[in-house]
C-alpha positions as a Markdown table, in Angstrom:
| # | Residue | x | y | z |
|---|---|---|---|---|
| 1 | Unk | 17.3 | -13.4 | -46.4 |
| 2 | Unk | 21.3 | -13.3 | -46.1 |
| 3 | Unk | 23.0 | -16.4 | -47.1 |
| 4 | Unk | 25.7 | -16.6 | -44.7 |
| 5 | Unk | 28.1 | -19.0 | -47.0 |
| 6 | Unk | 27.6 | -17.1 | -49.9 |
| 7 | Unk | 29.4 | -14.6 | -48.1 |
| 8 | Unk | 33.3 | -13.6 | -48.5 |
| 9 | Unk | 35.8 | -14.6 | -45.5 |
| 10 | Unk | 35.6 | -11.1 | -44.2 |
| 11 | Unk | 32.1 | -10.0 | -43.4 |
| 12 | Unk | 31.9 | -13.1 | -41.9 |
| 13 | Unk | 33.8 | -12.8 | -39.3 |
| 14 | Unk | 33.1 | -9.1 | -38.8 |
| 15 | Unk | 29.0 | -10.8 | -37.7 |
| 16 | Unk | 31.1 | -13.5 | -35.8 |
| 17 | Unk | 32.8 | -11.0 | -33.8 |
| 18 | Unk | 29.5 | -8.8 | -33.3 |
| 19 | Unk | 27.5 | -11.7 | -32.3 |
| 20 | Unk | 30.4 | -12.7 | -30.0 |
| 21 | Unk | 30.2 | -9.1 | -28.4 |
| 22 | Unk | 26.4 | -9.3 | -28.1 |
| 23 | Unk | 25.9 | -12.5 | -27.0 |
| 24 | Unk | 28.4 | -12.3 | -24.4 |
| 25 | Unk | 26.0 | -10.1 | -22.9 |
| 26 | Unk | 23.3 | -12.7 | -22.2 |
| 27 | Unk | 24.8 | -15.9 | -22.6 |
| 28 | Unk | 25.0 | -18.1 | -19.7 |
| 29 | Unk | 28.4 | -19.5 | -18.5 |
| 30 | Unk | 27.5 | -22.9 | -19.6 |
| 31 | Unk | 26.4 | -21.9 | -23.1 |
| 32 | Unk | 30.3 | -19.8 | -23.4 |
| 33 | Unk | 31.7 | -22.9 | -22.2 |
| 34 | Unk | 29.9 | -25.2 | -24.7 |
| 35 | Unk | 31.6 | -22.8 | -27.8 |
| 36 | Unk | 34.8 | -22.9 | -25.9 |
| 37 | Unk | 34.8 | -26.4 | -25.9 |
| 38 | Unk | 34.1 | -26.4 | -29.4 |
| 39 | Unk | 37.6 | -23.5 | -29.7 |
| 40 | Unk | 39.7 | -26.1 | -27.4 |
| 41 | Unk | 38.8 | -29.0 | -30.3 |
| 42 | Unk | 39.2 | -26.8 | -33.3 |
| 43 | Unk | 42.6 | -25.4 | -31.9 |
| 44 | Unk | 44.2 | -28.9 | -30.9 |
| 45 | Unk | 43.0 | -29.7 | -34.8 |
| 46 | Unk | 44.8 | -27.0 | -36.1 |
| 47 | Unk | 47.8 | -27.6 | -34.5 |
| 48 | Unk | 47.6 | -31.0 | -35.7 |
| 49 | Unk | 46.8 | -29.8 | -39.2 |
| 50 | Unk | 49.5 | -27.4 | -39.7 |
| 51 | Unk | 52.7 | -29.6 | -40.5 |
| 52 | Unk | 50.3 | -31.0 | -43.0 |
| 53 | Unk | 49.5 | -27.9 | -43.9 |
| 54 | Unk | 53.5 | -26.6 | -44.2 |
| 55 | Unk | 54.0 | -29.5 | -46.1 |
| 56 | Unk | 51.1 | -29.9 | -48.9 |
| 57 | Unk | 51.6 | -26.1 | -49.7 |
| 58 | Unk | 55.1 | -25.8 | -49.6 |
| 59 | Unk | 56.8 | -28.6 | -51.3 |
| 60 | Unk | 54.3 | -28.8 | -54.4 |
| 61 | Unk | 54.8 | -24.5 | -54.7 |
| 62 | Unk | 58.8 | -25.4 | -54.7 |
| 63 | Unk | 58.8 | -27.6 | -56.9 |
| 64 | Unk | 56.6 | -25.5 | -58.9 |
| 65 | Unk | 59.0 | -23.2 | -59.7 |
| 66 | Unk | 61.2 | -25.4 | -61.9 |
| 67 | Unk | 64.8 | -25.0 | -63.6 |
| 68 | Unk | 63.4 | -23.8 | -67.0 |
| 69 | Unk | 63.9 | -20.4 | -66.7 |
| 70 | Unk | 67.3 | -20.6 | -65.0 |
| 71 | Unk | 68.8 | -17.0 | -64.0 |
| 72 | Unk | 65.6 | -14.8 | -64.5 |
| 73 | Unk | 63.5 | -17.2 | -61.9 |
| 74 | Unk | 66.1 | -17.4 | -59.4 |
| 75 | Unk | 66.1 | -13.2 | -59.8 |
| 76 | Unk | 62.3 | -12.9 | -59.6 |
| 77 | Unk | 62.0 | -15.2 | -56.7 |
| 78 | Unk | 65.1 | -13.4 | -54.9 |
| 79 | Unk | 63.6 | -10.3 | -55.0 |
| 80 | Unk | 60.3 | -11.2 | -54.2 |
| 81 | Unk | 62.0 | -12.8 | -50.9 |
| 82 | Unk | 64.2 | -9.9 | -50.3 |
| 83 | Unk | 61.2 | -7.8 | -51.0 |
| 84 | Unk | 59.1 | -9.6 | -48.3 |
| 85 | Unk | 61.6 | -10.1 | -45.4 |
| 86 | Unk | 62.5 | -6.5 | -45.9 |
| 87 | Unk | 58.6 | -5.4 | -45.3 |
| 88 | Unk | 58.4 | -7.9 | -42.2 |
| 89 | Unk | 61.5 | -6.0 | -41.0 |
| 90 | Unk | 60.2 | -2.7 | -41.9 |
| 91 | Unk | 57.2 | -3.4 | -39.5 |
| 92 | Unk | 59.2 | -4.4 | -37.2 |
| 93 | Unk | 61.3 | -1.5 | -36.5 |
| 94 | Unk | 58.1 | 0.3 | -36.6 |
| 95 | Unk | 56.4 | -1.1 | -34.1 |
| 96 | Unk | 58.9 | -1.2 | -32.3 |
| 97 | Unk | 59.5 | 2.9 | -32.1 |
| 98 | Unk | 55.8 | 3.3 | -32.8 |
| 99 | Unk | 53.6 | 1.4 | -30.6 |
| 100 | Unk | 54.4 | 3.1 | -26.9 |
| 101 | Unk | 53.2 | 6.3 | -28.0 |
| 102 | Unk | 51.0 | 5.0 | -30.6 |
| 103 | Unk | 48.5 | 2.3 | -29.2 |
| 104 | Unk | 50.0 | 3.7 | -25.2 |
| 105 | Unk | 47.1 | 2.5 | -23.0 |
| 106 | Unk | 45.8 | -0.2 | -25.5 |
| 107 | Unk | 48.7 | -2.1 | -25.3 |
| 108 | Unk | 49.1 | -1.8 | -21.2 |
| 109 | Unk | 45.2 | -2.4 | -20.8 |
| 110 | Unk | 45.7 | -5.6 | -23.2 |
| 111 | Unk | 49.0 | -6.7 | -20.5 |
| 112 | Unk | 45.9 | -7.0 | -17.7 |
| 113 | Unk | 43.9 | -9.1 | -19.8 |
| 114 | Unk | 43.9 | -13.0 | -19.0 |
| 115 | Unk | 44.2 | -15.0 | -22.3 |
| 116 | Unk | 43.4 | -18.4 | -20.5 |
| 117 | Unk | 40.0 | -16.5 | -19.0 |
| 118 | Unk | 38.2 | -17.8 | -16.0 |
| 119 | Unk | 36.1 | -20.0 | -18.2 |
| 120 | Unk | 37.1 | -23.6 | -19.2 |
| 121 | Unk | 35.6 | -25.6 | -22.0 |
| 122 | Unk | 34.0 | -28.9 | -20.7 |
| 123 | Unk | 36.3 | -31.2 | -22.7 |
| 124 | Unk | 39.2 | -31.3 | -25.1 |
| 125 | Unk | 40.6 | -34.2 | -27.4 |
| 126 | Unk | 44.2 | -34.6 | -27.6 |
| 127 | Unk | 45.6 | -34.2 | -31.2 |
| 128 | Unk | 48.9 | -34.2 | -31.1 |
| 129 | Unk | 51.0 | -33.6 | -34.5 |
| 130 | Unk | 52.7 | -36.2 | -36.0 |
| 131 | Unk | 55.9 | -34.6 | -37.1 |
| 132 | Unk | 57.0 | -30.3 | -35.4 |
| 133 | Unk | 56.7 | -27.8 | -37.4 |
| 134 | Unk | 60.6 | -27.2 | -37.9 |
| 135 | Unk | 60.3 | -30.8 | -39.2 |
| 136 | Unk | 57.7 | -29.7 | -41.7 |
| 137 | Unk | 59.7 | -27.5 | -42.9 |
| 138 | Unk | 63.2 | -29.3 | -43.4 |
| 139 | Unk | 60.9 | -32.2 | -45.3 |
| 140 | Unk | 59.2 | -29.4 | -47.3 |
| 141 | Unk | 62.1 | -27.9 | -48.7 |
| 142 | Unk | 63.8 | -31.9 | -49.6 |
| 143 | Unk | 60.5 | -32.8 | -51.5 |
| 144 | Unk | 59.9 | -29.5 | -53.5 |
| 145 | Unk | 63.9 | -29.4 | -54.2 |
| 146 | Unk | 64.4 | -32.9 | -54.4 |
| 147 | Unk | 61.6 | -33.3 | -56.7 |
| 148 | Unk | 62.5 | -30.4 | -59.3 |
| 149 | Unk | 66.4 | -31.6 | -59.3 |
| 150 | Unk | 65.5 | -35.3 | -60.1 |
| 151 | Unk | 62.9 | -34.2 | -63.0 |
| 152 | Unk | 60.3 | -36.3 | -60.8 |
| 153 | Unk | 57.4 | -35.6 | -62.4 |
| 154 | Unk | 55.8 | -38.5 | -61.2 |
| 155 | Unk | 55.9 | -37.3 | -57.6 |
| 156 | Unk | 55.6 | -33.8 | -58.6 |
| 157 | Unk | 52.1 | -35.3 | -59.3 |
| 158 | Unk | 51.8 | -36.4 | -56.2 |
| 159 | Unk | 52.6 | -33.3 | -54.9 |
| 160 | Unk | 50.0 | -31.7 | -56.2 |
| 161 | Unk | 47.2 | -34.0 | -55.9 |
| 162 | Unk | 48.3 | -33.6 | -51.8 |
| 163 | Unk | 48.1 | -29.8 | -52.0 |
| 164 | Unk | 44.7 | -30.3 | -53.1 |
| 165 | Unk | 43.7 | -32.5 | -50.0 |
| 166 | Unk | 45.3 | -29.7 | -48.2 |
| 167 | Unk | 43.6 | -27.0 | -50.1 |
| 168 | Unk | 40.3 | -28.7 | -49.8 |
| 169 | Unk | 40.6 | -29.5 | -46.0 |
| 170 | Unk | 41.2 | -25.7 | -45.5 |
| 171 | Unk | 38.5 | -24.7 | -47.8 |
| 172 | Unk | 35.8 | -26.8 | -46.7 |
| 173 | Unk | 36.9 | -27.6 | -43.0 |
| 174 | Unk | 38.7 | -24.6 | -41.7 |
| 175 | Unk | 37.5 | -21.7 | -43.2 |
| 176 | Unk | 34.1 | -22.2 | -43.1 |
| 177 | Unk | 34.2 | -23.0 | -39.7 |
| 178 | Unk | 37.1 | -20.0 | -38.7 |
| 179 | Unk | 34.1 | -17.6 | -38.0 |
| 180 | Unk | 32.4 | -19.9 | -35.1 |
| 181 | Unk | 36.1 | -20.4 | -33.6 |
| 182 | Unk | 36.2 | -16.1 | -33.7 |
| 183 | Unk | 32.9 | -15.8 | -32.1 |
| 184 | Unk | 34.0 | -18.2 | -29.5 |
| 185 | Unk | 37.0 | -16.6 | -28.9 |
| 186 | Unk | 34.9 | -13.1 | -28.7 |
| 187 | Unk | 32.1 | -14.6 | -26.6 |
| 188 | Unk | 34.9 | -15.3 | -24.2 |
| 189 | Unk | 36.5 | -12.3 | -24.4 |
| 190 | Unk | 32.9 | -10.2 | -23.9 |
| 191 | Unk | 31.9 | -12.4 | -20.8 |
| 192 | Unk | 35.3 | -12.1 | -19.4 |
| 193 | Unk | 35.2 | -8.4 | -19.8 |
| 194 | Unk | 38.0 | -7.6 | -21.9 |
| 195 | Unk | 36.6 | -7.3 | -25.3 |
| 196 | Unk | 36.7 | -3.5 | -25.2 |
| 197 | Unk | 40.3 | -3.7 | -24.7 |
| 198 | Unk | 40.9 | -5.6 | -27.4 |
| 199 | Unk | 38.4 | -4.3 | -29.7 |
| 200 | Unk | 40.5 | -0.6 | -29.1 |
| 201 | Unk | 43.7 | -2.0 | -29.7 |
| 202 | Unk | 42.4 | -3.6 | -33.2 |
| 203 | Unk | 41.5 | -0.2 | -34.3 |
| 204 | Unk | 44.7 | 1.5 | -33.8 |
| 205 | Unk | 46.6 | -1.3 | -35.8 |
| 206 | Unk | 44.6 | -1.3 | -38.6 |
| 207 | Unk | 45.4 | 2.4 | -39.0 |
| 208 | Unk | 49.5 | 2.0 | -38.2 |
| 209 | Unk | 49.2 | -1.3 | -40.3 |
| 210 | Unk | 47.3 | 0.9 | -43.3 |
| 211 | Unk | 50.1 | 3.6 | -43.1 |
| 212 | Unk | 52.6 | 1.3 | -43.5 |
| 213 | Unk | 51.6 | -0.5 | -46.3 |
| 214 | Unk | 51.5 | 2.6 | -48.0 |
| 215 | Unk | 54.9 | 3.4 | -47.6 |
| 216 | Unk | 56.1 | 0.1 | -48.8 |
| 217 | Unk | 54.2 | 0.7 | -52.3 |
| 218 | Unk | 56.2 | 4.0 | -52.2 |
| 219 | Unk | 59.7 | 2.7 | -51.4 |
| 220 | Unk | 59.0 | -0.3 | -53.8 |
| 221 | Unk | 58.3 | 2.2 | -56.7 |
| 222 | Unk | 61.0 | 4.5 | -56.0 |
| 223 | Unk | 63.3 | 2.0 | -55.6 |
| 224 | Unk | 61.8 | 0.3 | -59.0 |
| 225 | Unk | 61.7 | 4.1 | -60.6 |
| 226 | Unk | 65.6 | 4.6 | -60.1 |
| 227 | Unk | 66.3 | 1.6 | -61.4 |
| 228 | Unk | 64.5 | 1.5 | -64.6 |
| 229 | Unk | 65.1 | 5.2 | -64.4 |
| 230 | Unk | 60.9 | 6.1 | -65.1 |
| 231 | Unk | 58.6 | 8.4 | -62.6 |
| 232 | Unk | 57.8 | 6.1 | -59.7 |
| 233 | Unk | 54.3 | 8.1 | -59.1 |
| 234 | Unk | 53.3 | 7.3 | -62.6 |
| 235 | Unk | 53.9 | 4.0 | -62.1 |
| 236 | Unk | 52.3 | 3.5 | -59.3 |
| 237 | Unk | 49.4 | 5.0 | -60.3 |
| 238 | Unk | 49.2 | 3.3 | -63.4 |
| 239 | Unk | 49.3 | 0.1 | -61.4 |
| 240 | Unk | 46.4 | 1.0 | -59.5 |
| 241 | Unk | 43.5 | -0.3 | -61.3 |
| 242 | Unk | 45.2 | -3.8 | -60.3 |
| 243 | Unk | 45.6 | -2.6 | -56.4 |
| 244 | Unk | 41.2 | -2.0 | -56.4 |
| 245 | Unk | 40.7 | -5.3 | -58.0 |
| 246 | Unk | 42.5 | -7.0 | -55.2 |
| 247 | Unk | 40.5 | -5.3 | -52.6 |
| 248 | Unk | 37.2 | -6.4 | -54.4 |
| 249 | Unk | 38.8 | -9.9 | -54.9 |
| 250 | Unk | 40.6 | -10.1 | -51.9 |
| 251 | Unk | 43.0 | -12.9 | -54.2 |
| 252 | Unk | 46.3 | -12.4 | -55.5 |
| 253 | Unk | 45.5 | -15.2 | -58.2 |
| 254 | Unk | 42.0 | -14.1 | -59.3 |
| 255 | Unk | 43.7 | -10.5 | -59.7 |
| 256 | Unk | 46.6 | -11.9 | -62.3 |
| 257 | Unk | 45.5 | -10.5 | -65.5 |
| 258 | Unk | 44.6 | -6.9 | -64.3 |
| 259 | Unk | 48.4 | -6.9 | -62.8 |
| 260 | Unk | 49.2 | -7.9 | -66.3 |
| 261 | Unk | 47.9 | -5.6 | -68.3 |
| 262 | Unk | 48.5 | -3.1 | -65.9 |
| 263 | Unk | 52.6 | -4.0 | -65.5 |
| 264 | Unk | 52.6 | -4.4 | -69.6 |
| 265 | Unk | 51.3 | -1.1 | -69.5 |
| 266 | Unk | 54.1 | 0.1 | -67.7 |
| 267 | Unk | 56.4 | -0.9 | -70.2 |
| 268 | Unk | 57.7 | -3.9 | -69.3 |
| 269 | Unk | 58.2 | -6.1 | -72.3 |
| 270 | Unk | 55.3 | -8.8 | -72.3 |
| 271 | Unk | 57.6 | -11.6 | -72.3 |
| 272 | Unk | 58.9 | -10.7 | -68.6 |
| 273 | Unk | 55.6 | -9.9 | -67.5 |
| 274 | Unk | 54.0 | -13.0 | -68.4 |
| 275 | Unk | 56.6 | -14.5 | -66.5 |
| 276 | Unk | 57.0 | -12.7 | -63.0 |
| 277 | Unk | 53.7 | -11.3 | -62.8 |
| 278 | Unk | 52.0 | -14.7 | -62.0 |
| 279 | Unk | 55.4 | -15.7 | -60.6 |
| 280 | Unk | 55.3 | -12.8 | -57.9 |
| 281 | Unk | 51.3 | -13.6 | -57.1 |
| 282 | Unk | 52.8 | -17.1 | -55.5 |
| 283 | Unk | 55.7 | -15.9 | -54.0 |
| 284 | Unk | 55.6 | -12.0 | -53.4 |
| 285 | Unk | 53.8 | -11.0 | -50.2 |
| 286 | Unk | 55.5 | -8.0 | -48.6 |
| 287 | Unk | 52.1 | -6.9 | -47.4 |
| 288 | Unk | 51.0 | -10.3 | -46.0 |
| 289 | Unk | 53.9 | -10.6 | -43.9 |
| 290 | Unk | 53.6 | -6.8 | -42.9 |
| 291 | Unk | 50.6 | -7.3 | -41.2 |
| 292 | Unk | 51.2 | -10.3 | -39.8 |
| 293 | Unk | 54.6 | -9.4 | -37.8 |
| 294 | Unk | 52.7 | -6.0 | -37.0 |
| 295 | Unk | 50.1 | -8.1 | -35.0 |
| 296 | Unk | 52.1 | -10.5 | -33.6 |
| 297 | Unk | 54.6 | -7.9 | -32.1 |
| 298 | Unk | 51.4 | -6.3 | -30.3 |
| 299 | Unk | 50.2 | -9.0 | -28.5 |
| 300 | Unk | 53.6 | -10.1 | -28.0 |
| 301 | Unk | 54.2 | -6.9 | -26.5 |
| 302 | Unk | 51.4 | -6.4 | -24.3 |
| 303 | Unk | 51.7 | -9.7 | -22.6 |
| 304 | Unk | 55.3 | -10.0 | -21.6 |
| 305 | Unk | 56.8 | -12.3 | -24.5 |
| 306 | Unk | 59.6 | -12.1 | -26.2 |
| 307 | Unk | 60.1 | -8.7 | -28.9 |
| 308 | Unk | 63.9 | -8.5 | -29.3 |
| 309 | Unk | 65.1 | -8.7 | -32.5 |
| 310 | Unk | 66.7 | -11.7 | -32.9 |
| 311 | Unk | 63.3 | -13.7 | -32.2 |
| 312 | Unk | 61.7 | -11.6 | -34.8 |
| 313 | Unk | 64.4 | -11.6 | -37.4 |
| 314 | Unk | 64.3 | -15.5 | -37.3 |
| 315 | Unk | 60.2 | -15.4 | -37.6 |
| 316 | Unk | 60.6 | -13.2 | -40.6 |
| 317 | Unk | 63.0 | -14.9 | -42.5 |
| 318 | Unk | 61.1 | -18.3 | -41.7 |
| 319 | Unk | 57.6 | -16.5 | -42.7 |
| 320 | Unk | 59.2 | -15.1 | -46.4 |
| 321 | Unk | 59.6 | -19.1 | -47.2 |
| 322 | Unk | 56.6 | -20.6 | -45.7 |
| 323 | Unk | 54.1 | -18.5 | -47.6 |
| 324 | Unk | 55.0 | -19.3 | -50.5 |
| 325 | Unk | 52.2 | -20.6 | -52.6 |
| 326 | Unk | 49.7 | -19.3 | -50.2 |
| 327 | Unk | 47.9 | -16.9 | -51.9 |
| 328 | Unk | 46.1 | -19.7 | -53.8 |
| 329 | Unk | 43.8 | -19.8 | -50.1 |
| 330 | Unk | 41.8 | -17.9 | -48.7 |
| 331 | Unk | 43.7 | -16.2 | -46.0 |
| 332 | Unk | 46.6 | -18.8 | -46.6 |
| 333 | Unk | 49.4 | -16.5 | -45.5 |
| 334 | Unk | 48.4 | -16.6 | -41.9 |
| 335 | Unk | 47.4 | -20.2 | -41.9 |
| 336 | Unk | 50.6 | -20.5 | -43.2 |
| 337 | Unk | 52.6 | -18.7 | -40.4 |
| 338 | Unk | 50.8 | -20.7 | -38.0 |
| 339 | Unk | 53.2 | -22.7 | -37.4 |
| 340 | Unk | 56.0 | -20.2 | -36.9 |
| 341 | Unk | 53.8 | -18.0 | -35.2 |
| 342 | Unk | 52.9 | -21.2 | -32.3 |
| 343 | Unk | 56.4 | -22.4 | -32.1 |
| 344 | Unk | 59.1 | -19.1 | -32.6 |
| 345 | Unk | 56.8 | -17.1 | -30.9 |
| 346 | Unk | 55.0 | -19.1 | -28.5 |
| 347 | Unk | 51.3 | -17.8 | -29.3 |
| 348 | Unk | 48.6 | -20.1 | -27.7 |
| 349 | Unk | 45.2 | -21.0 | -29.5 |
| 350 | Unk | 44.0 | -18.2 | -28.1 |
| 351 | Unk | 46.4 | -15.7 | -29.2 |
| 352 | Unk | 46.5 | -17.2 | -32.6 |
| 353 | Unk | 42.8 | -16.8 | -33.4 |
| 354 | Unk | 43.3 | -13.0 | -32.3 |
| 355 | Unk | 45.6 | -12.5 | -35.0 |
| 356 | Unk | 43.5 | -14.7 | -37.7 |
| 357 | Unk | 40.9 | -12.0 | -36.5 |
| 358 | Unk | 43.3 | -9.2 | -36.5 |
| 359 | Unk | 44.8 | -10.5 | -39.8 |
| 360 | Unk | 41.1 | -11.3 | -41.9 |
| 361 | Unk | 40.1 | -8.0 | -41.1 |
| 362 | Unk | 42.9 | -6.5 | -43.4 |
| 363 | Unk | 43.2 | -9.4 | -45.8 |
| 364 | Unk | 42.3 | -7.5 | -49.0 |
| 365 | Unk | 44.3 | -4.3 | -48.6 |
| 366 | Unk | 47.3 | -6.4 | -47.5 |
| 367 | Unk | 46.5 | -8.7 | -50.8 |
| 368 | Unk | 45.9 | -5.3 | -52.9 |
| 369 | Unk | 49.3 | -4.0 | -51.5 |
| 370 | Unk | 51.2 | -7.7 | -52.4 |
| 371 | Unk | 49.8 | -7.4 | -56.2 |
| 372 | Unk | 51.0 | -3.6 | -56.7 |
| 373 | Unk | 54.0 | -4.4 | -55.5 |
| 374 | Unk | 54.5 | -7.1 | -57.9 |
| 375 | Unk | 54.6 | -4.4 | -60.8 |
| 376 | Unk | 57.9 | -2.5 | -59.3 |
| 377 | Unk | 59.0 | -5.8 | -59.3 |
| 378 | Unk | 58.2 | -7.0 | -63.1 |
| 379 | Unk | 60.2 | -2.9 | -64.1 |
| 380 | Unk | 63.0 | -4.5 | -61.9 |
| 381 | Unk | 63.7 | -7.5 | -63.9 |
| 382 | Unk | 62.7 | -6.2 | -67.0 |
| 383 | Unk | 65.5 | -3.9 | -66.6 |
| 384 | Unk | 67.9 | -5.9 | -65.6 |
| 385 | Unk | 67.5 | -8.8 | -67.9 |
| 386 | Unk | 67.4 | -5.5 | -70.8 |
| 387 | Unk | 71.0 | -4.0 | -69.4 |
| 388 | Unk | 74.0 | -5.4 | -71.4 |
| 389 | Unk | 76.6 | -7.9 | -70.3 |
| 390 | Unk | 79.4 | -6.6 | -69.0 |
């Protein structure tokens, strides 16, 4: 017999969305309404949850980064930035020239669908947040600054004990219970008659989604290979070995000491590996954000919402700072755009559990991408902190 929370993140919600499918078939409209109830409660919790969310994982990770290590941190962590926003714009543009001809009837059949359905659950309790999102944000970045430019290592403390509140609450509340909110979401969806719309559009992005991480890892090496003038194939592949641990691991943490070896074996010099390499598996998610823009733009898409650029560009730059330290969750990247994704873009509970669905279903190759990536990075610094002054 299966033990269902022995289980990783991802098969899990591949059965929740079967069972959803299936039992959308037979279920009665009071027993839909009874797990939609159940999706109103959990979504109005998450929105509560998410400034605490922003804030416990954001602050601590800033001020986590320290002074010590002065020019060669603020170089690591503005090139893992610049590296991120890039591949958020990079999807972008994509989409935006690919989709028409690409996902053509999945996106116009997904424009017909109704998100708010003809089924209601029987209740809902009110959770309003106690501070925006925006708000989150601004105190964030004052703590983690604040506290690294006062030396507060008291409140750094403090900090961290909150991010593991925060940590726990999404380990033991949120993901455990993410697959029952995607099988009510599904269950909806199949009774409602729209799952097969859906269901076609999710295949077609995970293949545009797949080719483009693909050619990130090659622009990132080739960019990587000019600089520290050395063959950008070979380094890729040599980093390899790092990029299948990730998909087994589906963790940008647990796969730190493959990335290592593997960067060291590149010939970076072990004293700049040992720094960015676990550096970049906080900070670094090119991938992550990839996806992420790539299946908001969609849905955006397909139902009428905003898609110019400026909306994006302001999502994307927000994104590149709000995941930081959210590799160390399961799936923290998109519980970390959450917030951005509810108030830039305007998704609804609905929309936002399509894209944790969307998202999950891609989390280890986007995590594999994130942690190869982070090798052309480590040649990049290793390079430049190797050139001579002047």
């Amino acid at each position: 017999m299966i033990n269902l929370k022995k289980l990783p993140l991802l098969p899990r919600v591949i059965i929740a969305i079967a069972l959803g499918i299936v039992c959308s078939f037979f279920f009665p409209d009071w027993a839909v309404r009874v797990f939609l109830t159940f999706n109103s409660i959990f979504g109005n919790f998450l929105g509560f949850f998410i400034p605490l969310l922003i804030v416990g994982l954001i602050a601590p990770g800033i001020a986590d980064l320290g002074r010590g290590a002065g020019k060669l941190l603020l170089l690591t962590a503005g090139l893992a930035y610049l590296s991120t926003v890039l591949a958020g714009m990079f999807s972008y543009v994509t989409c935006r020239y690919v989709s028409p001809s690409v996902l053509g009837n999945s996106v116009e059949a997904l424009a017909e669908v109704d998100m708010s359905g003809g089924l209601t659950p029987f209740f809902t309790i009110e959770m309003p947040a106690f501070i925006s999102v925006t708000s989150a944000l601004v105190l964030a970045f004052i703590l983690g600054l604040g506290t690294t430019a006062a030396g507060a290592t008291g409140f750094k403390r403090v900090l961290s004990e909150f991010r593991q509140i925060v940590t726990g609450v999404i380990t033991g509340v949120i993901i455990p219970l993410l697959p029952l909110y995607i099988f009510g979401i599904f269950l909806q969806m199949g009774a409602e008659g729209h799952v097969g719309t859906v269901l076609g559009m999710f295949l077609k992005m995970i293949l545009v989604i797949f080719a483009m991480h693909v050619a990130v890892l090659l622009l990132q090496f080739c960019i990587a290979g000019a600089v520290a003038k050395r063959n950008p194939f070979r380094a890729l592949l040599t980093m390899l070995p790092a990029y299948a641990t990730a998909l087994g691991t589906s963790s940008s943490a647990a796969t730190i000491p493959v990335t290592l070896a593997q960067t060291k074996k590149n010939g970076v010099t072990p004293e700049v590996a040992d720094f960015t390499v676990p550096l970049c598996a906080t900070i670094h998610m090119p991938c992550s954000l990839l996806k992420i823009v790539a299946c908001c733009y969609v849905v955006s898409l397909s139902l009428g919402m905003p898609i110019d650029f400026g909306t994006y560009a302001g999502f994307i730059l927000m994104c590149g700072i709000t995941m930081v330290a959210a590799p160390g969750v399961p799936g923290g990247a998109i519980m970390a755009a959450l917030g951005l994704i509810s108030s830039i873009l305007g998704f609804d509970a609905s929309m936002q559990g399509i894209i944790i669905a969307l998202y999950i279903a891609m989390d280890s190759f986007g995590t594999a991408g994130n942690v190869t990536g982070d090798g052309a990075l480590a040649l990049i610094v290793d390079t430049v902190r190797r050139r001579p002054k002047g």
